[in-house]
VOBA-1610 file (N, C-alpha, C; in pm, whole numbers, padded with zeros to 5 digits, always signed):
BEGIN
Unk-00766-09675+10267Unk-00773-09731+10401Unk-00657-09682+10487Unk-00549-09673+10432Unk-00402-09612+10487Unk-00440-09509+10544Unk-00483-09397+10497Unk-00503-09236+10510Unk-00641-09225+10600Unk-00736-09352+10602Unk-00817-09348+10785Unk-00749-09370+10857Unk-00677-09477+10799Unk-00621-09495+10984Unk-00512-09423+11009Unk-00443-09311+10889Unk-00360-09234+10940Unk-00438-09139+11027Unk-00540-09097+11006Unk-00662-08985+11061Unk-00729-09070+11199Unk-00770-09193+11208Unk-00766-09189+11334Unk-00661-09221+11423Unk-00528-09230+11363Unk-00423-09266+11473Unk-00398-09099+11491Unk-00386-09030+11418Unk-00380-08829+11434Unk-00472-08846+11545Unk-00608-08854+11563Unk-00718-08815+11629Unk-00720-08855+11775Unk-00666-08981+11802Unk-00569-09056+11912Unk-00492-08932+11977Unk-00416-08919+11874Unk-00271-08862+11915Unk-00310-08717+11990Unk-00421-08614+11917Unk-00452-08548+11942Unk-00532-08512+12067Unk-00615-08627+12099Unk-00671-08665+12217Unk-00625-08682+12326Unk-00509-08728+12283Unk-00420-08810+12425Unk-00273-08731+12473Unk-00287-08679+12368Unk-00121-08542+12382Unk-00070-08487+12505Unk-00209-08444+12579Unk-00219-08414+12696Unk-00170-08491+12788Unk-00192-08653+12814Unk-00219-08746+12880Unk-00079-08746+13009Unk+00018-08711+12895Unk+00111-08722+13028Unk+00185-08572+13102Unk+00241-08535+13195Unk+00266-08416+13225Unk+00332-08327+13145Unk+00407-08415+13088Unk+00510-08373+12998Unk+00509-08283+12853Unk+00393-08271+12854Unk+00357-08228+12700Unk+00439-08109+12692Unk+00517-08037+12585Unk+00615-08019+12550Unk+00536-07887+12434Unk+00560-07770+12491Unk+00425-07681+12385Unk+00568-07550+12344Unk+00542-07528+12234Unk+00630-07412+12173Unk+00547-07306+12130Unk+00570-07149+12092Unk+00545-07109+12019Unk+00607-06994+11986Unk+00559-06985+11816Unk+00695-06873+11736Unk+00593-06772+11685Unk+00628-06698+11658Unk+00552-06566+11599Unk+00601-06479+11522Unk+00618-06391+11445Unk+00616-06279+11376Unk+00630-06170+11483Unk+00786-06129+11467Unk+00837-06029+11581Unk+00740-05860+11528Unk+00741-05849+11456Unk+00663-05707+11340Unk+00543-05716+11379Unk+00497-05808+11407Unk+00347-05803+11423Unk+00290-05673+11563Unk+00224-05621+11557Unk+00133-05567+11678Unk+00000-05693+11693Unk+00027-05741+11817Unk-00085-05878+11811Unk-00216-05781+11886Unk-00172-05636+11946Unk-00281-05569+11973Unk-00441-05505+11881Unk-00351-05532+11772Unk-00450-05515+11659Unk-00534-05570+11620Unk-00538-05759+11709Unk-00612-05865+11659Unk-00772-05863+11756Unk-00851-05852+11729Unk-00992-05836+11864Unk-01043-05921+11854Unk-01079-05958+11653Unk-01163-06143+11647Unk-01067-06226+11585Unk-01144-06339+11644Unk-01050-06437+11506Unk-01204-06577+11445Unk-01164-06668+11399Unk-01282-06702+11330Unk-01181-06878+11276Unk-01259-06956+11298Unk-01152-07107+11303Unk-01215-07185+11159Unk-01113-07210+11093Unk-01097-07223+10971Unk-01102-07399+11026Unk-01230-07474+10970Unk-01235-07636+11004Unk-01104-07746+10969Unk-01078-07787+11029Unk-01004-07887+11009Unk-01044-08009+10943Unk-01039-08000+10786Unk-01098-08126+10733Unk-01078-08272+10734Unk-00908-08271+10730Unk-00843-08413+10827Unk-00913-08466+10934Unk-00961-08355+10999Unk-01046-08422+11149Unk-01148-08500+11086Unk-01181-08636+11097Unk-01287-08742+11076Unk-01399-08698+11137Unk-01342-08689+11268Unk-01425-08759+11389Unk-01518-08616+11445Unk-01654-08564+11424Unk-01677-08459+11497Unk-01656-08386+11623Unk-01682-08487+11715Unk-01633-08508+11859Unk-01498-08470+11856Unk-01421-08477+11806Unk-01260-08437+11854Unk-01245-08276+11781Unk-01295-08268+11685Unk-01303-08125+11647Unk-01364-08048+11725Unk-01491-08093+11765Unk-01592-07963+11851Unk-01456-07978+12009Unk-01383-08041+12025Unk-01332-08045+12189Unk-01223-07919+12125Unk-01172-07966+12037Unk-01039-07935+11988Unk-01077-07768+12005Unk-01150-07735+11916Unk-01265-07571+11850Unk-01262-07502+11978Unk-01339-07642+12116Unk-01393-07533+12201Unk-01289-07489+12261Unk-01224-07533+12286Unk-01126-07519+12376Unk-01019-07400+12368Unk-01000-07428+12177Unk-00930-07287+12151Unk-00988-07167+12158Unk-01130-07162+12152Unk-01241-07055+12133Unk-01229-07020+12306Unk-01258-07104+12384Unk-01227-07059+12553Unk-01100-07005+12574Unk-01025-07060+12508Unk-00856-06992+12542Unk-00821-06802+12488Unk-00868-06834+12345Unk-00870-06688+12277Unk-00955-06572+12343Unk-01068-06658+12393Unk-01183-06555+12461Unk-01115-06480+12611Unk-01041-06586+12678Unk-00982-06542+12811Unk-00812-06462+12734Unk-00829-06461+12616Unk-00677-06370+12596Unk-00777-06256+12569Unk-00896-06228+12536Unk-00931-06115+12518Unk-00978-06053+12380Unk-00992-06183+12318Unk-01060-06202+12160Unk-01182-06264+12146Unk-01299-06208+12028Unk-01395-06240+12051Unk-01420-06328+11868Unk-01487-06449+11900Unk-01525-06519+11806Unk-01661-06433+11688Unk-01598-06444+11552Unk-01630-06370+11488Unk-01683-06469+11360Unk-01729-06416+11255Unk-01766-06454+11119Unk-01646-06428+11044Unk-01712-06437+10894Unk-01629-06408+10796Unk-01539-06284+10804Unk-01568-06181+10837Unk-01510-06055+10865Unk-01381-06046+11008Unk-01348-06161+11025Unk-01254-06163+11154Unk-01107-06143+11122Unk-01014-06076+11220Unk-00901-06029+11172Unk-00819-06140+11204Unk-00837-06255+11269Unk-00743-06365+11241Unk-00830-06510+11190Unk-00757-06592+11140Unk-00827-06726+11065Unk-00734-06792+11161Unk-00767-06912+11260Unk-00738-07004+11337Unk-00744-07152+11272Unk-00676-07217+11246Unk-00640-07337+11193Unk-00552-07451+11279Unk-00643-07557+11304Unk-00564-07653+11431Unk-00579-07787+11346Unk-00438-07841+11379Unk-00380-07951+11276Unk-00316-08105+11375Unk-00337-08189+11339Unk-00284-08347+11428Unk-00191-08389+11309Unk-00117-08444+11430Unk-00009-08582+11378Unk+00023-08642+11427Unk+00056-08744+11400Unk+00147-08882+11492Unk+00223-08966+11412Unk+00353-08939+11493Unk+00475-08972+11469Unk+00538-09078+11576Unk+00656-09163+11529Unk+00660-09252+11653Unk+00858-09190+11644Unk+00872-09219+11829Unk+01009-09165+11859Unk+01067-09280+11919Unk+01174-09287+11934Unk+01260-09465+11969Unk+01266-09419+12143Unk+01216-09498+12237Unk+01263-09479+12380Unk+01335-09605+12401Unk+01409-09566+12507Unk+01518-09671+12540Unk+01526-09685+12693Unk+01453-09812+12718Unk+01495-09813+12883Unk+01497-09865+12960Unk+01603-09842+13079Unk+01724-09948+13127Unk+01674-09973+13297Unk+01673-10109+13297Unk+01666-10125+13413Unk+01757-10184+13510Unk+01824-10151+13629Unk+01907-10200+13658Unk+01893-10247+13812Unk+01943-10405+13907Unk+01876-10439+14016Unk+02026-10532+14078Unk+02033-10525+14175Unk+02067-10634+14257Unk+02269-10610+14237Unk+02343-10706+14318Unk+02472-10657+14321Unk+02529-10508+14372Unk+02685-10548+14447Unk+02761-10436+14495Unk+02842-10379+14348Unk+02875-10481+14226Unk+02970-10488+14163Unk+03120-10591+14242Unk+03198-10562+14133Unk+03373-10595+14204Unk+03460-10524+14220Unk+03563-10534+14281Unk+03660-10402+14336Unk+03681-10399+14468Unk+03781-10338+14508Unk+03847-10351+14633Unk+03734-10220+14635Unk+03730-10250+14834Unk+03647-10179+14896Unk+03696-10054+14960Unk+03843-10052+14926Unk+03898-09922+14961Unk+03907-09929+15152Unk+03938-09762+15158Unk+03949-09759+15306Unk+03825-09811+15391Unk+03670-09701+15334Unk+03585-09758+15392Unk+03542-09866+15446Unk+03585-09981+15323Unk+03547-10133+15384Unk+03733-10214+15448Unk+03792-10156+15469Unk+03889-10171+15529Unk+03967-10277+15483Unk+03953-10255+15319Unk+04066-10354+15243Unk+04029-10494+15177Unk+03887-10491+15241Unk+03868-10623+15211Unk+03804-10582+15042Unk+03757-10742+14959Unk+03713-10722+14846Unk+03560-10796+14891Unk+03477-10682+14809Unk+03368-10687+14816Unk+03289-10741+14666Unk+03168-10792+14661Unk+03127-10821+14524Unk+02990-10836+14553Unk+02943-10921+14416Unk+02820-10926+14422Unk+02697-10931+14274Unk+02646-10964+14271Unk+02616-10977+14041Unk+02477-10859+14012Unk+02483-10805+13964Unk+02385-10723+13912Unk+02325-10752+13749Unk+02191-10686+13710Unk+02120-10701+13616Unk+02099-10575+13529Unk+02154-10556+13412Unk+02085-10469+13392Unk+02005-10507+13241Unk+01844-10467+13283Unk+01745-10516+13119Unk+01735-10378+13069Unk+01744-10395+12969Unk+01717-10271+12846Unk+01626-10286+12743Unk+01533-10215+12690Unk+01472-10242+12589Unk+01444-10125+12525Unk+01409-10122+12440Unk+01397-10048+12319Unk+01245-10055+12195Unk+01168-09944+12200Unk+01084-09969+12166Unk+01038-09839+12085Unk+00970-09835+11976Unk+00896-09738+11917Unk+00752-09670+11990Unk+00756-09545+12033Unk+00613-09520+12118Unk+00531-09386+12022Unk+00426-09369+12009Unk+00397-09263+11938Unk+00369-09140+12009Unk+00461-09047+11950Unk+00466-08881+12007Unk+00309-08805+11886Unk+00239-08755+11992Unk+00098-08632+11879Unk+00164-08566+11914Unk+00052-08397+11746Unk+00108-08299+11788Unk-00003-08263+11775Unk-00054-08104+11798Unk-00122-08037+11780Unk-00054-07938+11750Unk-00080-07840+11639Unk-00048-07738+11574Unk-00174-07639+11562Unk-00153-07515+11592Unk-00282-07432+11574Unk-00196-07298+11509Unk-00241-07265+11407Unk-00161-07120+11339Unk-00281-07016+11318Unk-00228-06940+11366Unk-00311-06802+11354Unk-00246-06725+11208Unk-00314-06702+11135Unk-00313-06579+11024Unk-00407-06491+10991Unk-00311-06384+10999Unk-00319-06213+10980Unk-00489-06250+10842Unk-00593-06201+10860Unk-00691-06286+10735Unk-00696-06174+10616Unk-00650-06022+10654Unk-00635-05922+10535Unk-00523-05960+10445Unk-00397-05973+10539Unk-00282-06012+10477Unk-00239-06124+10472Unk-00315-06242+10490Unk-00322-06361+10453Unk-00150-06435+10456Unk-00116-06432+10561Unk+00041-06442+10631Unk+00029-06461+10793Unk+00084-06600+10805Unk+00140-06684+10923Unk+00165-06555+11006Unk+00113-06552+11112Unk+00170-06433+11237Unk+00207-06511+11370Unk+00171-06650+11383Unk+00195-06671+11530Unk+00147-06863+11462Unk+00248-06920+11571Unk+00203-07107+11526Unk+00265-07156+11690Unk+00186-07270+11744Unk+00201-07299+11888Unk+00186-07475+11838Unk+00282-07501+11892Unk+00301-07659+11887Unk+00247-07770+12021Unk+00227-07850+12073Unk+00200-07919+12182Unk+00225-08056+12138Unk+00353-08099+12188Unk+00348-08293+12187Unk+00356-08353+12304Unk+00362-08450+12252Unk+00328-08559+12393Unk+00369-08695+12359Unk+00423-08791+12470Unk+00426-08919+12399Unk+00258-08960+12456Unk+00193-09052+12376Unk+00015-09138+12371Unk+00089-09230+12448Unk-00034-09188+12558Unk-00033-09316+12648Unk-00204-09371+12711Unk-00310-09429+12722Unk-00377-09442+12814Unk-00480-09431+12738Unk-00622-09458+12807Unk-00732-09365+12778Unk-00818-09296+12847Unk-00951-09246+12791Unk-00951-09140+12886Unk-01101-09130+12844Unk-01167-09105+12950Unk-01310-09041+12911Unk-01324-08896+12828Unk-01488-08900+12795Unk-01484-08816+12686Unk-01451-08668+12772Unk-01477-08656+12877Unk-01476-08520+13019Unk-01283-08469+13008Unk-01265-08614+13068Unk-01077-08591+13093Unk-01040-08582+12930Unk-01115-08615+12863Unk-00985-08611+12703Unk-01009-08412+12700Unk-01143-08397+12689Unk-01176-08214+12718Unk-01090-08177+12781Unk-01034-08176+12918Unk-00954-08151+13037Unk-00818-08109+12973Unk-00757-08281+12898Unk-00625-08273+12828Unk-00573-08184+12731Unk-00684-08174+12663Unk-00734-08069+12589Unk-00682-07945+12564Unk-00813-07914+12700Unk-00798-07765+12725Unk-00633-07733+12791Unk-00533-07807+12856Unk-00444-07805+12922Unk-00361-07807+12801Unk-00338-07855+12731Unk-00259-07844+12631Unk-00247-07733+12566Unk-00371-07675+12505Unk-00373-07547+12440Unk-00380-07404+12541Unk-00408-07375+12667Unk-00384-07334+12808Unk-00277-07335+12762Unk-00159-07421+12817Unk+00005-07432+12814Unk+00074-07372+12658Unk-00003-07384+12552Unk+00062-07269+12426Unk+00043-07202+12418Unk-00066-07086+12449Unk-00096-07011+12478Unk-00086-06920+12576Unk+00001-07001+12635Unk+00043-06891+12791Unk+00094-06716+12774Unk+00201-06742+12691Unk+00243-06620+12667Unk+00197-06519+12590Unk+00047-06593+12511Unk+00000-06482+12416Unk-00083-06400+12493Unk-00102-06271+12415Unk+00000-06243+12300Unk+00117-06152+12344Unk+00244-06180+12191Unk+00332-06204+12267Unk+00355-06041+12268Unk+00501-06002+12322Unk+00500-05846+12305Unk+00586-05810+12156Unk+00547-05678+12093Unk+00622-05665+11981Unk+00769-05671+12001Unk+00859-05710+11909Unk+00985-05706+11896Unk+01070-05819+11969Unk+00970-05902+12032Unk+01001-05971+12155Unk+01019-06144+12115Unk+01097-06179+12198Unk+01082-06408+12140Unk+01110-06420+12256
//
C-alpha cells in the first residue's frame, strides 16, 4: 500500500511540476558525444507510472519535443532509448510575515530629534511542501551508456485540468530541452 501511494504521490508530482513558474530544469550530458549522430530515438515505458493517462501526456510530449529537435520516433532499431522517471520529495519553506510599526530609535536629523516608535508583527511559519521531479535520460542504445539526463522540479501546488496538466507538461520538458542538442565539447 506504501509503494501506491508512493506512485500516486510521484504521479501528482509529475503532473503538477509545471504548476508554478518556477520550475527549475537542468541538463548534463556526455561532452564526447556527437549528439549529431542521433536521428531516432524510441521510449523505453515507465513501469512506476500506474496511471496510463500520465504516461501517454508524459510520452507525448517528449515525442513532440524530440520531433521539433529534429528526431524521428522509431522501433526497436532506434539509436537512442528515452526513459522518463517521477519523484516526490518534500523541502522545508519558511515564511515570514511582517506588518504594522515604525520600530524605536531616535529619528535622527530627518525627524528633527524627536523619538519616534510604534509595535510591529512579525508571523513565521514553517512548513514541509512537496518538490516533483521529472527525469528523462537518453541512452546511446548500441552502446548502452547514459549520453544526456534533463531534470525539471517544481514545488506541487494546485490542480489542474486534464488540457492545462498537458500544457504543464509540455512546458516543462520544452524548458529541458532547450539547449538540445548540446554542442560537442561544450556544458
Amino acid at each position: 500500500m506504501k509503494r501506491f501511494l508512493a506512485t500516486v504521490t510521484a504521479l501528482a508530482g509529475i503532473l503538477l511540476l509545471a504548476g508554478c513558474s518556477t520550475v527549475e530544469t537542468k541538463a548534463d550530458w556526455d561532452t564526447g558525444v556527437d549528439f549529431g549522430q542521433y536521428k531516432t530515438f524510441s521510449i523505453i515505458p515507465a513501469k512506476e507510472v500506474q496511471n496510463p493517462m500520465v504516461r501517454q501526456r508524459v510520452e507525448s510530449a517528449i515525442v513532440t519535443t524530440l520531433a521539433e529537435k529534429g528526431l524521428t520516433k522509431a522501433g526497436e532499431d532506434a539509436d537512442l532509448l528515452v526513459g522518463a522517471y517521477g519523484s516526490v520529495s518534500s523541502q522545508t519553506q519558511i515564511d515570514s510575515y511582517g506588518y504594522g510599526g515604525y520600530g524605536y530609535g531616535y529619528g535622527g536629523a530627518w525627524a528633527y530629534g524627536t523619538w519616534g516608535g510604534g509595535m510591529g508583527m512579525t508571523t513565521t511559519t514553517v512548513r514541509e511542501v512537496p518538490v516533483g521531479t521529472l527525469v528523462i535520460d537518453l541512452v546511446d542504445a548500441k552502446a548502452k551508456k547514459l549520453v544526456w539526463r534533463g531534470t525539471a522540479s517544481s514545488v506541487i501546488s494546485g490542480s489542474s485540468s486534464p488540457e492545462q496538466m498537458q500544457q504543464k507538461i509540455n512546458g516543462a520538458i520544452d524548458k529541458m530541452f532547450y539547449k538540445y542538442p548540446p554542442k560537442p565539447g561544450k556544458k
